[in-house]
C-alpha positions in Angstrom: 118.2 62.9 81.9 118.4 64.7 85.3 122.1 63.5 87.2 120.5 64.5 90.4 117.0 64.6 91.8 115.9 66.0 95.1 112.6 65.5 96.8 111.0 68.4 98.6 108.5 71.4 99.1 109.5 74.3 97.3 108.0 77.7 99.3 106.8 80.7 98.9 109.2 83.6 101.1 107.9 86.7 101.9 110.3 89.3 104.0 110.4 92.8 104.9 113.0 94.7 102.8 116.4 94.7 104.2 116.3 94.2 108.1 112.9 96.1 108.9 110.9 94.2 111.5 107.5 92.5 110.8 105.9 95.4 112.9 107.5 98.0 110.7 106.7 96.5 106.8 104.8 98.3 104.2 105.2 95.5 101.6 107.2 92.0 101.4 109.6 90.9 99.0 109.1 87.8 97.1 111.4 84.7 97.2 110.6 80.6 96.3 113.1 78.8 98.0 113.5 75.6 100.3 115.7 73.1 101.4 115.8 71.0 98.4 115.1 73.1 95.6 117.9 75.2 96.5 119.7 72.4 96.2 118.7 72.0 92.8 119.4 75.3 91.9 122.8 75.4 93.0 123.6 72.3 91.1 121.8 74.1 87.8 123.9 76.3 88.5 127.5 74.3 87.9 126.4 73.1 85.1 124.8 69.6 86.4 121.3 68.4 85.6 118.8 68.5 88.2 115.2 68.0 88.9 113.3 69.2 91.8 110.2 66.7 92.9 107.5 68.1 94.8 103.7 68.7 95.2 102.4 72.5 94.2 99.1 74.0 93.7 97.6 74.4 90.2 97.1 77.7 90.8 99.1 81.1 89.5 101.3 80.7 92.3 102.3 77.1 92.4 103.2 78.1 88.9 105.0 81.0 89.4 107.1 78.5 91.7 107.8 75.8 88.4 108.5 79.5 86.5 111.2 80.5 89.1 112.4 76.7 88.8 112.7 76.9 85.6 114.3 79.9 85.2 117.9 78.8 86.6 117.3 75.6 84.5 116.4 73.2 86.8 114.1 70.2 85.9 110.8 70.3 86.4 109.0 67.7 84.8 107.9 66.2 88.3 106.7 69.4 89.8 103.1 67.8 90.0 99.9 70.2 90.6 97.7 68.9 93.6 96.8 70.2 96.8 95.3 73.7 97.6 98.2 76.3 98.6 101.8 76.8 98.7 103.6 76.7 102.0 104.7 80.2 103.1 107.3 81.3 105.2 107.7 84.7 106.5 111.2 85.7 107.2 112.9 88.4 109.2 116.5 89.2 109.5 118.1 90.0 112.0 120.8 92.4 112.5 123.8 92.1 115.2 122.6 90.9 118.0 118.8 90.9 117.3 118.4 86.7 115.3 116.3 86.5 112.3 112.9 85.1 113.1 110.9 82.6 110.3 107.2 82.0 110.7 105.6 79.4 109.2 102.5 79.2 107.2 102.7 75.9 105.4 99.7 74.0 107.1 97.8 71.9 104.5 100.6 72.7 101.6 100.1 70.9 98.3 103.1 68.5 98.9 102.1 67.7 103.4 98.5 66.5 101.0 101.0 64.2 98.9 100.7 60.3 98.4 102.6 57.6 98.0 100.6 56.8 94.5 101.4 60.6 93.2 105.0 59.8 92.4 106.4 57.3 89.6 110.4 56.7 91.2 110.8 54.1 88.6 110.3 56.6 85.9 111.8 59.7 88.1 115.6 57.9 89.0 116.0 56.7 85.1 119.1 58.3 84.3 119.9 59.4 87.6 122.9 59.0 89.2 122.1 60.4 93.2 118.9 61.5 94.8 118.9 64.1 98.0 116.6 65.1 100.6 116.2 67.0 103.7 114.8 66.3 107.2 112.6 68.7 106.5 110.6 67.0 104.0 109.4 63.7 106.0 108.4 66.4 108.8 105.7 67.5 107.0 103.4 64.7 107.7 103.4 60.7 108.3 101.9 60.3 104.5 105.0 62.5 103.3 107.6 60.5 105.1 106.1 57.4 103.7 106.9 59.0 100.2 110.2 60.0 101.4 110.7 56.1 102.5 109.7 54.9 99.0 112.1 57.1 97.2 114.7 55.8 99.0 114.0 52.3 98.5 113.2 52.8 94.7 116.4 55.3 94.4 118.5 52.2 95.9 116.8 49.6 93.9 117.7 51.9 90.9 121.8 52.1 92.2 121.7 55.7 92.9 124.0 57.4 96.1 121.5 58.7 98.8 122.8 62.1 100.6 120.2 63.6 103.4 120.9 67.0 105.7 118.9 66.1 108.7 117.7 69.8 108.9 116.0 69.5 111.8 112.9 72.0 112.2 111.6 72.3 115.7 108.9 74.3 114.7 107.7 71.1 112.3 108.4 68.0 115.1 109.9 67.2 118.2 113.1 65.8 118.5 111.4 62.6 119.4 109.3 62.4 116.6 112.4 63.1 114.5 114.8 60.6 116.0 112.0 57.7 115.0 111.2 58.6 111.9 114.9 59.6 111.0 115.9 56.4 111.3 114.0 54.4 108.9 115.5 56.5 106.1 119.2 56.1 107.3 119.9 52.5 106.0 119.6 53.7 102.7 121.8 56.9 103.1 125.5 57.0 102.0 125.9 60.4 102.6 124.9 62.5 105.8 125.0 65.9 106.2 124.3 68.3 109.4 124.9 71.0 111.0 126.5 71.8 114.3 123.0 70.8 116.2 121.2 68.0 114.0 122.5 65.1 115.3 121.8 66.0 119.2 118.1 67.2 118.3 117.4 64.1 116.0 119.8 61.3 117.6 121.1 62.5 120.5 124.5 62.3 120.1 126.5 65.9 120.9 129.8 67.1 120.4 131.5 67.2 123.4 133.5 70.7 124.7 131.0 72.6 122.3 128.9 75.7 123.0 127.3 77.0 119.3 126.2 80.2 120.9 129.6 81.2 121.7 131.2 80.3 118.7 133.3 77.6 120.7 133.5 74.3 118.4 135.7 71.2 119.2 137.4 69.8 116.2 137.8 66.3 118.6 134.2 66.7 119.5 132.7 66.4 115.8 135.2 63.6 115.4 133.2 62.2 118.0 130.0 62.8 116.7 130.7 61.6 112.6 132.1 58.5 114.2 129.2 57.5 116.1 127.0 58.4 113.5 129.2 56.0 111.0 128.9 53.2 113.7 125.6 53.9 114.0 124.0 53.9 110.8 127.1 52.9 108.1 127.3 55.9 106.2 130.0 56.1 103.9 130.6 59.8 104.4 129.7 62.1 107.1 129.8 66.1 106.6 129.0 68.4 109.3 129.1 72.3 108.6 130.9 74.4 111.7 129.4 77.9 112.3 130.1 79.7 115.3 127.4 82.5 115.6 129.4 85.3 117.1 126.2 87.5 116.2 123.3 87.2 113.8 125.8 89.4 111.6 129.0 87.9 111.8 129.6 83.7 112.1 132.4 81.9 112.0 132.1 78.9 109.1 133.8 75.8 108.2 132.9 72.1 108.1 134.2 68.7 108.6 134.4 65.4 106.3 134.7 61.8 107.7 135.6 59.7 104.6 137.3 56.4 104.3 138.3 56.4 108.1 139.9 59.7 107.7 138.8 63.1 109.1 138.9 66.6 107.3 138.7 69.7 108.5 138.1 72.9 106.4 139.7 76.1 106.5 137.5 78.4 108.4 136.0 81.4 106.9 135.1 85.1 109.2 131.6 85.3 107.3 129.6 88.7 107.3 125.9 88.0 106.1 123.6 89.5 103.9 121.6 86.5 103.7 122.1 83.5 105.7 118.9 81.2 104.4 120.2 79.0 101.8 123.7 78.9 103.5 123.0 74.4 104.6 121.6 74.4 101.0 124.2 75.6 98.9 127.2 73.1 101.3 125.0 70.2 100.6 124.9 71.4 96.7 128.5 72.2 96.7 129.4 69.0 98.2 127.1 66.7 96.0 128.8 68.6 92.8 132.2 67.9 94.3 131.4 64.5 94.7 129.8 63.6 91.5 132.9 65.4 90.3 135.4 62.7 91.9 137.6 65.4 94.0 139.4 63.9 96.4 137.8 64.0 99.6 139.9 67.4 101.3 139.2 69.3 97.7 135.5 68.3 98.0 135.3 69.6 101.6 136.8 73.1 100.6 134.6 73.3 97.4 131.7 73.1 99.5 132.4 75.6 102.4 133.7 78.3 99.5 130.4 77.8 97.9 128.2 77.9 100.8 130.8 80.9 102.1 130.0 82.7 99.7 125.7 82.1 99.7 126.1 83.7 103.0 126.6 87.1 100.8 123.6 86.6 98.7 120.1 87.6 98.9 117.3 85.1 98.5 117.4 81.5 99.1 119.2 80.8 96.0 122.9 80.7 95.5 124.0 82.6 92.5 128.3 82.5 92.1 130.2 80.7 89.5 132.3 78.0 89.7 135.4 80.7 89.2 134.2 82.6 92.1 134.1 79.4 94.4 137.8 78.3 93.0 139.3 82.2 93.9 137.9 81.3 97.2 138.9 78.0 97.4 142.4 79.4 96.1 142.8 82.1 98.4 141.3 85.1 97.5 139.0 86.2 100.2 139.5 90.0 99.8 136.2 90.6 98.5 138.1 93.5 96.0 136.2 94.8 92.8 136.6 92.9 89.7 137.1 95.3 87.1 
């Protein structure tokens, strides 16, 4: 039986090869990938048993999508067919100081069609020990966040730990719209992850003495900011990743952990990207594996920022490094020299 299952739509990427623009593509490179099932992946990939849950089209490509699953050994057993497309993202990345761009094509997907009837949780959490989603997922529609609110009740009822990334999309919702529907999910979370900006666009609560754009982040600030949330909400662990975007090239990355009234702070990593898609996904994965894996709570926190380090140097949404690689990291060897 699956050890962790995550609840989300799996897309269909489509990018210019290497950092051509829109304007200047001749063809477009095909990746799946999204929030949850890279989460999935990444978990496959350490050796735990996951299962992605989500909504695609019967159609040759919502089954090249359960193929590409498949493939890294995920689960997909509850990959229902239904709905009339895939969701489609068209990515650009950028270069320097030019940002990637994403646009969006997911309007009427296969899983923003879903119902709370398509999905047995009962059935889906037997065996399972934690379930995940993102913030992404309940933006898709009211319908899908009333799936997402089911889950959550069903993966309580059935004893499971509860981690959600808040991911917040602006191009999906408002931060308004977020905040409200947010909410209804946290009582059931015991672990929150987000990023640097997630908590100001879905609750409002900033870190103080912190400007992202210029890399500047305030270790006391994202104190701040966990504990509230904690207050808030009751979450027994709060993880927030720390990227300083120095240019669409070159970030600084770390994170923080607020566990059992204590605060940890990761080392920080001078990150040059290839591929920065993925890079939320693979913390979350690397921190659920950690977890699951009963590291104490500084160990966890460094497992999870070498992993998600090191995604940041890999094409495609998908993290694919070993557990050795992320413990060389972890251990100190950064120097990127060729293994022979």
């Amino acid at each position: 039986m699956s050890k962790v299952v995550c609840f989300g739509e799996i897309m269909l990427r489509l990018a210019p090869p290497g950092y051509l623009r829109f304007e200047q593509a001749a063809a477009l490179e095909v990746v799946y990938g999204g929030g949850e099932a890279n989460v999935c992946v990444a978990l496959a990939n350490f050796g735990v048993d996951s299962a992605l849950v989500t909504r695609v089209p019967e159609n040759p490509i919502g089954q090249s999508a359960v193929n590409e699953m498949r493939r890294y050994g995920v689960d997909t057993r509850w990959m229902l067919r239904g709905g009339d497309r895939l969701g489609i993202y068209f990515l650009e990345k950028g270069a320097s100081q030019r940002p990637s761009k994403v646009v969006y094509d997911r309007k009427l997907s296969s899983i923003s069609t879903a119902r709370t009837t398509d999905f047995d949780w009962p059935a889906i959490f037997a065996g399972a020990e934690w379930f995940h989603f993102t913030g992404i997922t309940p933006a898709l529609g009211e319908n899908v966040a009333d799936c997402v609110l089911e889950a959550c009740k069903a993966a309580k009822q059935a004893g499971l730990t509860v981690s959600c990334d808040l991911n917040f999309r602006k191009n999906l919702w408002s931060s308004e719209q977020a905040g409200k529907a947010m909410a209804q999910f946290m009582p059931y979370v015991d672990v929150c992850i987000a990023n640097e900006e997630d908590t100001e666009k879905v609750f409002g609560i900033k870190a103080p003495n912190t400007d992202v754009t210029s890399a500047s982040l305030s270790h006391d600030g994202y104190k701040e900011v966990a504990r509230q949330l904690k207050e808030r909400f009751g979450f027994k662990a709060v993880a927030i990743t720390l990227r300083g975007s120095i240019s669409a090239s070159d970030n600084t990355w770390a994170a923080m952990l607020f566990s059992e009234g204590s605060y940890y702070f990761s080392r920080e990593y001078p990150v040059h990207i290839v591929d920065r898609v993925g890079g939320g996904d693979s913390f979350a994965g690397g921190l659920i594996y950690a977890m699951l894996n009963e590291m104490q709570p500084q160990q966890a926190l460094e497992f999870a920022v070498a992993n998600s380090c090191l995604k940041h140097t890999v094409e495609g949404d998908h993290n694919h490094v070993s557990l050795a690689e992320v413990k060389a990291l972890m251990a100190g060897d950064g120097s990127g020299r060729v293994q022979r």
